[in-house]
C-alpha positions in Angstrom: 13.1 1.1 -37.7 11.1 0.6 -40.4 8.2 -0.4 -39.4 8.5 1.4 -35.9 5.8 4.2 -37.0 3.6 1.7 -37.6 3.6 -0.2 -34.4 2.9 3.5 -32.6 -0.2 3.9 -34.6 -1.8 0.9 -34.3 -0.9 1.3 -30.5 -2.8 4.6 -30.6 -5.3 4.0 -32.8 -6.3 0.8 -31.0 -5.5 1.3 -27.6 -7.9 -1.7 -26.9 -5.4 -4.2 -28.2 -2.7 -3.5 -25.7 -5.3 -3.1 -22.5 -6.2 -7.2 -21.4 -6.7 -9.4 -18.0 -5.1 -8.3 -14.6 -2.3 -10.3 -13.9 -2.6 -12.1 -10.6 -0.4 -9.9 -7.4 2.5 -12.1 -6.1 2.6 -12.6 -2.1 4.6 -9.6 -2.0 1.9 -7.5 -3.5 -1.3 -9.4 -2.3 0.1 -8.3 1.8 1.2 -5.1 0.7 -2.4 -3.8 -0.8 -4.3 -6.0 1.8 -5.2 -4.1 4.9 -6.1 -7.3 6.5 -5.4 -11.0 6.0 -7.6 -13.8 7.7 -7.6 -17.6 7.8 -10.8 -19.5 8.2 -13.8 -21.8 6.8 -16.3 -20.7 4.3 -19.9 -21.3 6.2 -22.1 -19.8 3.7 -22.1 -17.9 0.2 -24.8 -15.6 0.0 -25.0 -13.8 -3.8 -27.8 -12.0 -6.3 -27.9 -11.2 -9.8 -27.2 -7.7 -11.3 -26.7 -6.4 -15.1 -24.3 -3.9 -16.5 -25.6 -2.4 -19.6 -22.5 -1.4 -21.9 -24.8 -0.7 -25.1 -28.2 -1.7 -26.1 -26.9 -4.8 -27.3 -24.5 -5.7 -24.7 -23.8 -6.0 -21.1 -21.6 -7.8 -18.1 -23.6 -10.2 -16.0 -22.3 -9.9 -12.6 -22.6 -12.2 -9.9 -22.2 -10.3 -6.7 -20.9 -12.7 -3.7 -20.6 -12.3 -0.2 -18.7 -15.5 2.1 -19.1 -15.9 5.4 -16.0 -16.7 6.7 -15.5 -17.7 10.6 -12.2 -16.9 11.6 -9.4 -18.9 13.1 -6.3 -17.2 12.5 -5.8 -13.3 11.7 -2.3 -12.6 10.6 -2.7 -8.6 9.7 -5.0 -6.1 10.9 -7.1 -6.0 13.8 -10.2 -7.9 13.8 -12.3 -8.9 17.0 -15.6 -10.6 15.5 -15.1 -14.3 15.5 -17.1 -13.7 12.0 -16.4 -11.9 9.1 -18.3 -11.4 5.7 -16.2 -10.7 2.2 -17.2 -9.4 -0.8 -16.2 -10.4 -4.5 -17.9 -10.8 -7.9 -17.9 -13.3 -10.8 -19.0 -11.8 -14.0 -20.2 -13.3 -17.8 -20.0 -10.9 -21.2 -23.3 -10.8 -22.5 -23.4 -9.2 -26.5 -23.2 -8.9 -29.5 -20.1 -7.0 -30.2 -16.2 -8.0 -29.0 -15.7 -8.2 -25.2 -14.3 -5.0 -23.6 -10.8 -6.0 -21.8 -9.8 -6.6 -18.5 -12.4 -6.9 -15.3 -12.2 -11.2 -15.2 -13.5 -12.3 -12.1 -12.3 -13.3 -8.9 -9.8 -16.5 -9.1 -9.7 -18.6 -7.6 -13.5 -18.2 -5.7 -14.1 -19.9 -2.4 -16.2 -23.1 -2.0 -18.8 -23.5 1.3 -16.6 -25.7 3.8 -13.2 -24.6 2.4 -10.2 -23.3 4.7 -8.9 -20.5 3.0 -6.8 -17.5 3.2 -8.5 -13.7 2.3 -6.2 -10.6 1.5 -8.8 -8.3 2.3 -9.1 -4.5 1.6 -11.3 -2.4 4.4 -12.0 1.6 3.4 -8.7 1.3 1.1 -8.2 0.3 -2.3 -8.6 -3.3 -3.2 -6.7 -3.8 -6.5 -9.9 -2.8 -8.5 -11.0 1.1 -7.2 -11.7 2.9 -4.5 -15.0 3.7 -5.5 -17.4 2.4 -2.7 -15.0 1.3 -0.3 -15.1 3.4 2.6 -18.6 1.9 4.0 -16.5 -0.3 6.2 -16.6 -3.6 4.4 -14.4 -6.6 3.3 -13.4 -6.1 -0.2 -11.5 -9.6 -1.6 -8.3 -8.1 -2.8 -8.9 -8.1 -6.2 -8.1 -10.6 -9.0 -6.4 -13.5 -6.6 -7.1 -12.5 -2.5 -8.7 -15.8 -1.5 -6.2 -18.6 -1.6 -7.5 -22.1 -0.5 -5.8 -24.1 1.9 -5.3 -27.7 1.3 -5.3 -28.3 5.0 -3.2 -27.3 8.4 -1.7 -24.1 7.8 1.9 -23.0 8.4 2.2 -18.7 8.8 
């Protein structure tokens, strides 16, 4: 009890120290924020460059990545294009000072040629905001909505 005044203060007065990563969702949680979940191969990975400035010293490099993904198997959802393209990002710390927390990238990321499984989020939250999701896109549920699949798939 002793020391229990202490542990609230530095709580408060470093708030930073108890903020970190975003645990990966369980199955449970990846179907249950999903508003759609698709099978299929990784044709193509289309992605450009953009910079976060944070301070005049430092900033996030994203990566922002689309996959073209041709379906084989929808198992929630309604989608009729034989074709679908998914959004995610990868991003790098860039500075000088001590990396804010939280915000890692997608994991894992999908490879051109891979079978894989997308928890995708369409005009609904995707585990990261709701800013800019109502334009009718895939959103990658965020951290862990593309699983790779070794090979045949079981549902």
């Amino acid at each position: 009890m002793k020391y229990y005044s202490h542990v609230v203060f530095a709580l408060l007065y470093f708030p930073f120290v108890c903020t970190g990563a975003k645990a990966p969702y369980s199955e449970e949680k990846l179907q249950q924020v999903a508003t759609h979940i698709v099978f299929g191969k990784v044709q193509a990975i289309y992605s450009f460059k953009q910079v976060e400035d944070i301070s005049l010293m430092s900033s996030f490099n994203y990566e922002r990545k689309v996959a073209e993904v041709v379906v084989e198997k929808v198992t929630k959802g309604k989608i009729d294009e034989s074709l679908v393209y998914v959004r995610y990002w990868s991003r790098t710390w860039n500075g000088k000072t001590r990396q804010p927390p939280g915000g890692q990238s997608y994991y894992p990321q999908p490879k051109v040629g891979q079978l894989c499984r997308f928890y995708l989020a369409k005009n609904s939250y995707d585990g990261w905001s709701m800013d800019k999701n109502d334009d009718g896109g895939y959103n990658v549920v965020y951290v862990n909505g593309v699983q790779p699949i070794e090979s045949n798939y079981n549902d």
